[in-house]
C-alpha positions in Angstrom: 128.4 84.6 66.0 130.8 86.0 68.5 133.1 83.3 69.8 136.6 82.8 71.6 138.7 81.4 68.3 142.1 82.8 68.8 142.4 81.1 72.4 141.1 77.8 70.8 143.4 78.2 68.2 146.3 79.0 70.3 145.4 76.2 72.4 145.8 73.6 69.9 149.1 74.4 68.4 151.5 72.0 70.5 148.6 69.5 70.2 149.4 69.9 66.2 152.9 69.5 66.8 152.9 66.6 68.3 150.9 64.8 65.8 152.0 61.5 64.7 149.5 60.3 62.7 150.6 63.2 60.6 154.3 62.1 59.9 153.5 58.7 59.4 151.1 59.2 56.4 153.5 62.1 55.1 156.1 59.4 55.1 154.0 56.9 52.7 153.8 59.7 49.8 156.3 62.3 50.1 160.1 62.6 52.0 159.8 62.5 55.6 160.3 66.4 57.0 162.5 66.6 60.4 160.0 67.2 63.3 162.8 69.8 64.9 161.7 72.0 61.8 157.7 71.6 62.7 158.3 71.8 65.9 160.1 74.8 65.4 157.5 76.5 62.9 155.1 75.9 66.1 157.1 77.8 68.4 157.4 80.5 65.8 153.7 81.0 66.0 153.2 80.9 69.3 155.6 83.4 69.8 153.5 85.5 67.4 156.2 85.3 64.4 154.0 84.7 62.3 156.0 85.6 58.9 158.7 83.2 59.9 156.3 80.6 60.4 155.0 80.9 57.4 158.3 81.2 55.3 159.5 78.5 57.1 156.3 75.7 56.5 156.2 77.3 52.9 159.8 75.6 52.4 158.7 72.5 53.7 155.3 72.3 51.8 157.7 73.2 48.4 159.2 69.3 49.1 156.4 68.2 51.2 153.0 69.4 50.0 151.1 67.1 51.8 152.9 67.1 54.8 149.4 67.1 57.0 150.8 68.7 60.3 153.1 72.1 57.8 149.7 72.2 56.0 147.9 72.7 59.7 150.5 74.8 60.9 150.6 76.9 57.9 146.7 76.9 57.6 147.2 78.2 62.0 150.1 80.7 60.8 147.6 82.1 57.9 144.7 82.4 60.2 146.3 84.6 62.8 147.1 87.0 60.2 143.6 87.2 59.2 144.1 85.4 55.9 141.1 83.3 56.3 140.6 82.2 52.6 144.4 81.3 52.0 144.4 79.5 55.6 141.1 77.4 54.6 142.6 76.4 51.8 145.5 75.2 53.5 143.0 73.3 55.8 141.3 71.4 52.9 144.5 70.1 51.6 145.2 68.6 54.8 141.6 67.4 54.6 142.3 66.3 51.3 144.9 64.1 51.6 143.9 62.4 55.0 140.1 62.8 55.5 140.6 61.6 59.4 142.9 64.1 59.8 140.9 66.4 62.4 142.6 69.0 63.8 142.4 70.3 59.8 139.0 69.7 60.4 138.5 71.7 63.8 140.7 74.4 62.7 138.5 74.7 59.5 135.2 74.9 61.3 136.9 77.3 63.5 137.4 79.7 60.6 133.9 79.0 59.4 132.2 80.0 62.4 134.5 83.4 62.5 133.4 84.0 58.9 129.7 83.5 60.0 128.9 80.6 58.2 127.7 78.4 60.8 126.5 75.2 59.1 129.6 74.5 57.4 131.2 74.4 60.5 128.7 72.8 62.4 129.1 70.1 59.7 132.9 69.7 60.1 132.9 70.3 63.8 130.5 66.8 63.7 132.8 65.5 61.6 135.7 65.9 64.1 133.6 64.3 67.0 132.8 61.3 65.4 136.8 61.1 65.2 137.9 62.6 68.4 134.4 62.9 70.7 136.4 63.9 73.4 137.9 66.4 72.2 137.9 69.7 73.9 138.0 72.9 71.1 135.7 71.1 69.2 133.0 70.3 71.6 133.7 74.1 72.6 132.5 75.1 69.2 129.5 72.9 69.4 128.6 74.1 72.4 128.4 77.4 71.5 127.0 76.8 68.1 123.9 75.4 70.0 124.2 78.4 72.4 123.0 80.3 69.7 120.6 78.5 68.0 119.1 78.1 72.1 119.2 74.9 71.8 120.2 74.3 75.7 120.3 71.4 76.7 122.3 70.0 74.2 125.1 72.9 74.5 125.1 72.2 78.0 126.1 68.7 77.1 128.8 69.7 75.0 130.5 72.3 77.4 130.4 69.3 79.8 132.9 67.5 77.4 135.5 70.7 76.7 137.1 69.3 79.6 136.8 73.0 81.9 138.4 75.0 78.5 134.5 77.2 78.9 136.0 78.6 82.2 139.1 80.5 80.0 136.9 82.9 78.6 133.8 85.5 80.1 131.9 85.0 77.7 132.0 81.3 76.9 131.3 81.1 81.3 128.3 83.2 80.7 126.8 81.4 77.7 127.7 77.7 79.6 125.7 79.1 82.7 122.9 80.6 80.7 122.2 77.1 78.9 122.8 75.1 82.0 119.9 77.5 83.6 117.8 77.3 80.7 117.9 73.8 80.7 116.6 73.2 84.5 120.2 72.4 85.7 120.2 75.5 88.4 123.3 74.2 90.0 125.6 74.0 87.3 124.2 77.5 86.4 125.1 78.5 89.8 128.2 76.6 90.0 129.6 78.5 86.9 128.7 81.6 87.7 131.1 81.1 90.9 134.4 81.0 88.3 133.4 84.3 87.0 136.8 86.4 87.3 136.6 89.5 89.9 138.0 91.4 86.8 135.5 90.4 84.2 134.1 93.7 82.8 130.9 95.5 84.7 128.4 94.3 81.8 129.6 90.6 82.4 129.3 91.0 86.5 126.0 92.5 85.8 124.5 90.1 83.8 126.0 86.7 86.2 123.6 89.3 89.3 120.6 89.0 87.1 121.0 84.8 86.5 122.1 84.3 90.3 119.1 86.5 91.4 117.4 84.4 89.1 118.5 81.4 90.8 117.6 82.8 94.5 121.0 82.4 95.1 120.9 86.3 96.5 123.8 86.8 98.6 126.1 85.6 95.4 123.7 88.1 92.8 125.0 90.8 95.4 128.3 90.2 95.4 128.1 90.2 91.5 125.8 93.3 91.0 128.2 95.1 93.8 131.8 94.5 91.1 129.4 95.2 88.6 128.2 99.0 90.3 132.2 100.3 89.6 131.9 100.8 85.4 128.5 99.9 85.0 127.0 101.9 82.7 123.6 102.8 84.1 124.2 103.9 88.6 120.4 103.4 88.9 119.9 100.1 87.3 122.8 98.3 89.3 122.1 99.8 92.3 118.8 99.0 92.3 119.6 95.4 91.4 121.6 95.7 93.9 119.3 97.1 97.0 116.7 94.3 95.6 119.2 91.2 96.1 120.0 92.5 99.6 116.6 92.5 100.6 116.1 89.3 99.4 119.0 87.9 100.6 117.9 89.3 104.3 120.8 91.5 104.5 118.6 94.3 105.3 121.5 96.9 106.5 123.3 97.1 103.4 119.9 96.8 101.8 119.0 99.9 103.6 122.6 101.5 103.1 122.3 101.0 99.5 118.8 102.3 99.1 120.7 105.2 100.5 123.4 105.5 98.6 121.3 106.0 95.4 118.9 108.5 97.0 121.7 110.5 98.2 122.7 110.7 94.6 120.1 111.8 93.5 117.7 109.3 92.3 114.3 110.2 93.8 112.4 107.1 92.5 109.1 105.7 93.8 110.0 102.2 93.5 112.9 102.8 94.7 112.0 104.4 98.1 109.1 101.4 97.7 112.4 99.0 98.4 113.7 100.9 100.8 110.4 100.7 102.5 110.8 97.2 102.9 114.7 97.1 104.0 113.9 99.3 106.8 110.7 97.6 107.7 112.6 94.0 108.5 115.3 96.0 109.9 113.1 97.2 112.6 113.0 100.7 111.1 109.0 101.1 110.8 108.7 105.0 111.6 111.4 105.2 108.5 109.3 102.6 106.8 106.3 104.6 106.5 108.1 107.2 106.0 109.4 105.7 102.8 106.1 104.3 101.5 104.8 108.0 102.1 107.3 109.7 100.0 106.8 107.0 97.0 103.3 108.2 97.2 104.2 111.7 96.6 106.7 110.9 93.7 104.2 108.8 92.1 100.7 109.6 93.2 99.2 107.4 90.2 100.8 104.3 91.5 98.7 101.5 93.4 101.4 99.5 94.5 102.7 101.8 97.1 99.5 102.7 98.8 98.4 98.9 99.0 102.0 98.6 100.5 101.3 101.1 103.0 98.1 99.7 103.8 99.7 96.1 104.3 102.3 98.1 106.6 99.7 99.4 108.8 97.8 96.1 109.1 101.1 94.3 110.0 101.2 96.9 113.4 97.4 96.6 113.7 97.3 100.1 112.9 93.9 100.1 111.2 93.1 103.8 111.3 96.4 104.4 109.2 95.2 102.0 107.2 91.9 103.2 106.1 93.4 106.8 106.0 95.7 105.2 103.2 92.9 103.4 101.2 91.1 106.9 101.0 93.9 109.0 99.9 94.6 106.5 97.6 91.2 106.3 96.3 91.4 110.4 96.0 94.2 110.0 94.0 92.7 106.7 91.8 89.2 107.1 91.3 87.5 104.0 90.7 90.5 101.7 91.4 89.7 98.2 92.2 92.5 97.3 94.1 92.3 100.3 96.6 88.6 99.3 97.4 88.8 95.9 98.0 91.7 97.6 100.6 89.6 99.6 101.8 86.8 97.0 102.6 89.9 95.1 104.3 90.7 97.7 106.6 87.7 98.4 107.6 86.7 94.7 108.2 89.8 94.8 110.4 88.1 97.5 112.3 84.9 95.9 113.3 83.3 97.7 110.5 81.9 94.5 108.5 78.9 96.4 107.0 81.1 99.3 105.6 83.3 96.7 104.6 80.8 94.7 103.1 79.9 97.8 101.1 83.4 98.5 99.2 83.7 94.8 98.7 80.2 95.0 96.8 81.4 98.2 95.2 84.6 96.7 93.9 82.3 93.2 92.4 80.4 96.2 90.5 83.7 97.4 89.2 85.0 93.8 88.0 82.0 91.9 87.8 83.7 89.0 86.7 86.8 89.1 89.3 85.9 87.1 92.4 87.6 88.0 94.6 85.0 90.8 95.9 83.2 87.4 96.4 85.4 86.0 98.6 86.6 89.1 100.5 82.4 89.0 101.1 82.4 85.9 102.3 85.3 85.9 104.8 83.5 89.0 106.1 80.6 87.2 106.4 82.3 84.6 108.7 83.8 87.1 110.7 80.4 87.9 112.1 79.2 84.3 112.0 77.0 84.5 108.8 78.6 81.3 107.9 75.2 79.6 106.1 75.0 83.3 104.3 78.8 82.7 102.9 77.5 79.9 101.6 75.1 80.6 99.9 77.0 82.8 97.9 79.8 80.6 97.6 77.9 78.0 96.0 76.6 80.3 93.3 80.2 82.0 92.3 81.3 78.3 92.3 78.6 77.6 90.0 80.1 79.7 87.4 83.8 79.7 88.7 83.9 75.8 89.5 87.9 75.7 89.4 88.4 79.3 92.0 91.1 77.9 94.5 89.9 80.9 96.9 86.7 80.4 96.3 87.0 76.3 96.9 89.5 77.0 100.3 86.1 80.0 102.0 83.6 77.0 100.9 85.6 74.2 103.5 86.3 77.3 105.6 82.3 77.7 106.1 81.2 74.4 106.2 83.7 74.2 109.0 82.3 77.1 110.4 78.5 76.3 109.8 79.4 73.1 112.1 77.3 71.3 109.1 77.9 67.6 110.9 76.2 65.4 108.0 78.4 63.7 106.3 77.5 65.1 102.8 78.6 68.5 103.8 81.8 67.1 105.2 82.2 65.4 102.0 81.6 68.4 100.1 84.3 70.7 102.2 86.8 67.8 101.8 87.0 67.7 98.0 86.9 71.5 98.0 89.8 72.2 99.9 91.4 69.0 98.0 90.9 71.1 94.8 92.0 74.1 96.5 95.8 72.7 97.3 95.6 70.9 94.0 95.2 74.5 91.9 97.4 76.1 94.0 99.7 74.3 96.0 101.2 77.0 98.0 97.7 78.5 99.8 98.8 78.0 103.5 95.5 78.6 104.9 94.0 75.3 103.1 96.6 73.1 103.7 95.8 73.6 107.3 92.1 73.5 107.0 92.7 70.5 104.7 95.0 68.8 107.5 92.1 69.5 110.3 89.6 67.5 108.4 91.6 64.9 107.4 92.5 64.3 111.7 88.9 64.7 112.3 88.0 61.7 110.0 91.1 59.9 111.7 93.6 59.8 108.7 96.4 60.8 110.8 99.4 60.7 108.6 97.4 62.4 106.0 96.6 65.5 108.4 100.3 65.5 109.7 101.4 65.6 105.5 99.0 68.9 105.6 99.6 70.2 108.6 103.1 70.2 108.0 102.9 71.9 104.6 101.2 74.9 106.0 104.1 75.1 108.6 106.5 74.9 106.2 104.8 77.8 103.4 104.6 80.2 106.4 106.6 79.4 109.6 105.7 82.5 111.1 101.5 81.5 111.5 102.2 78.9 114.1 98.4 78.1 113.9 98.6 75.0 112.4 100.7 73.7 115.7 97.6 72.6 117.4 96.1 70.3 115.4 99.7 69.1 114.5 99.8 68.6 118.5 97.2 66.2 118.7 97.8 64.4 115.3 101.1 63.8 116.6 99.7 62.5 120.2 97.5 59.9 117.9 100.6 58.7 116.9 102.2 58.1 119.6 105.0 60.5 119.3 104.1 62.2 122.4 107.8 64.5 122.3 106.8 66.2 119.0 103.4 66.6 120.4 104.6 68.7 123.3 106.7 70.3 121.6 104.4 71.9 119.2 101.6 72.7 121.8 103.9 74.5 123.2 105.1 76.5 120.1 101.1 77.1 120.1 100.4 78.1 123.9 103.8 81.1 122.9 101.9 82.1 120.1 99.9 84.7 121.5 96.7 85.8 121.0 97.2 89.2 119.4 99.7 87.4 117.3 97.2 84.9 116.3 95.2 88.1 115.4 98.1 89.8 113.5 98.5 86.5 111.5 94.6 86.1 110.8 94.5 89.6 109.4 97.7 89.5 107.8 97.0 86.4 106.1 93.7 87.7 104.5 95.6 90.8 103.3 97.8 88.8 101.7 95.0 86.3 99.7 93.6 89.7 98.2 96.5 90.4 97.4 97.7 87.4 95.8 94.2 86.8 94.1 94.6 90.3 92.7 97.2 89.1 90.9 
């Protein structure tokens, strides 16, 4: 077990020194030894003269042998000079002759958990927090001891109590972060991560990128995987790293610079021009983008991934054709590839092609019988060309063996909303489906605002405004929910917020509305591929 002894021991000397406790029981038993001559052994090892420190409390112990504080010292002096068994047994005399006397104790465990033997100190180290809870070394040591046995929670509670003495050390920063994020407490994590010295070695820098990226807390991962990048060992790995937390942060220039950088050096990767893809596509850069996307095809012909990404970037500038011409190079490539068809059957749905759509999306539900998504792409497609009842139909009997699909739940309100079925039974029916839906997967935009329509149509106001909201807030881009929100906000009176989201609405254009409906659906496949 690797920990940071010689600063805890260091740290405890003038503490020692000034022991009274000490003196006072010497005094009972043995003649009283000066406390200039202590004091002075102390200063002796601090200033790292260690052989007078030790000739020195050796002459004391030959009057005084169980002076507690010489015996400490001695055991410090000892320990320093790597003489762990003679120092322990210094430590255990100490021990001996005043049970409570803990900085023996401490400086004992200390030793143990250098030698590896982690139980005995774990044992003493208890020992010395029933007497001093509070104090700082020991609760160190703890800490650390339950680092390693990842036990989390409680280390975190013990670095809490050292009193800030984690922060003197890289490592013991990195190991009070790591159990402060392993233990749900992501702004401690964060928070520690921050004292991380600029000149902390690369592998340190590199691993505080990871546990802030971690954290989302991007823009801080980037400045960590960016001191890191100098002496790391592996250019590709940190720069990479590196690229990714730019993008996420939404620092898309540097992103793109970086993504740069590494290709310039020689680092033709597919995933890597895959990122880059995506920098320059939010950067406004889509010629570059596709671009991109086309050259990580090339590199890695065999990989989905970048042909679905293409795909997605051609349906995001309603550029269909490039699209489908994607899908089947892509298929060419991947025979028989699940993905790519139910892409395919997108793209050309997108079109106006429903029946050749139709067709891959039956083709890929003979490829994975059992995957439903086929199912639902089918049923979307159905709607599309008001076959609503059709959807249904087919809806009801996936259901009947996939009862808990949240896709499958959110198309079965969608076309019972669509079938403008007005008996209460089928209203029913679409209501507890799309309540399942946001209940399996909280985060599907599309029936939270389904959900929040029917609950305003059955006059439970602040029900559809919860909804309603939601959607806005997973996806603030799709301003389709703003309508609904508009009138639900009318109902209650709040006739400024109403306003001000129909007209959010009346801006968001039709072909935006259409670049959001398509998007969105490319994005359930996606996700439901998953």
């Amino acid at each position: 077990m690797e920990l940071c002894l010689v600063v805890l021991v260091a740290g405890l000397l003038l503490l020692v020194a000034a022991s009274t406790a000490s003196a006072q029981t010497s005094r009972k038993t043995q003649p009283p030894v000066p406390s200039g001559v202590l004091r002075e052994a102390a200063s002796l090892i601090e200033r790292r003269q260690f052989d007078r420190a030790t000739a020195l409390l050796r002459e004391v112990l030959r009057t005084s042998p169980r002076n507690l504080q010489a015996l400490n010292l001695l055991g410090l002096a000892l320990t320093a000079t790597g003489q762990l068994e003679q120092a322990n047994a210094q430590f255990e005399k100490a021990i001996k002759a005043d049970p409570k006397f803990y900085p023996a104790l401490k400086n004992l465990a200390l030793n143990e958990l250098n030698a590896g033997q982690a139980e005995k100190a774990e044992a003493h180290l208890r020992q010395v927090l029933t007497l001093a809870p509070d104090d700082a070394g020991a609760n160190l040591s703890v800490a650390e001891i339950y680092f390693h046995q990842k036990e989390y929670r409680r280390a975190t509670e013990h670095y809490l109590k050292t009193q800030g003495l984690y922060v003197r050390s890289t490592r013991t920063i990195l190991d009070f972060a790591q159990s402060c994020f392993d233990s749900d407490q992501a702004a401690l994590a964060a928070g520690a991560l921050e004292l991380l010295p600029a000149d902390a070695d690369a592998q340190a820098h590199f691993q505080a990128g990871l546990m802030l990226a971690q954290l989302q807390r991007y823009d801080s991962a980037a400045q960590q995987f960016g001191l890191a990048r100098k002496d790391y060992p592996d250019p590709y790995e940190v720069g990479f790293n590196l690229t990714l937390a730019y993008v996420r942060a939404r620092r898309y220039p540097q992103a793109v610079q970086s993504g740069r950088d590494l290709i310039s050096r020689g680092y033709q990767r597919a995933e890597l021009y895959n990122l880059l893809s995506e920098a320059l596509e939010a950067n406004g850069q889509t010629i570059e983008a596709y671009d991109a996307l086309r050259t990580a095809t090339r590199i890695d012909p065999q990989d989905e991934n970048n042909y679905l990404d293409l795909i997605a970037l051609g349906v995001d500038h309603a550029n269909f054709d490039l699209s489908l011409d994607i899908a089947n190079i892509g298929l060419r490539n991947i025979p028989g590839s699940f993905r790519l068809t139910m892409q395919r059957g997108a793209a050309l749905a997108f079109r106006g092609q429903i029946t050749e759509g139709l067709e891959d999306f039956e083709a890929a539900a003979k490829l994975d019988p059992n995957n439903n998504l086929p199912y639902f792409a089918m049923c979307m497609a159905l709607m599309q060309t008001d076959q609503a009842p059709k959807a249904l139909e087919l809806l009801r009997q996936r259901l009947a063996r996939s009862p808990d699909d949240y896709l499958l739940l959110y198309a079965l309100g969608e076309s019972l909303d669509r079938s403008r079925a007005a008996d209460s039974v089928s209203q029913e029916e679409a209501l507890r489906a799309l309540e399942r839906s946001v209940a399996l997967n909280p985060s599907l935009t599309a029936a939270h605002a389904l959900l929040g329509k029917f609950y305003l149509r059955r006059g439970e106001v602040d029900r559809a405004i919860e909804e309603l909201e939601k959607a806005l807030e997973l996806d603030p881009t799709d301003l389709t929910p703003c309508y609904q929100l508009s009138n639900a906000y009318r109902r209650k009176g709040d006739q400024k917020r109403a306003d001000e989201l129909l007209a959010k609405f009346q801006q968001f254009r039709e072909e935006d509305r259409e670049k959001h409906i398509n998007r969105n659906l490319l994005k359930l496949l996606r996700e439901g591929e998953q």
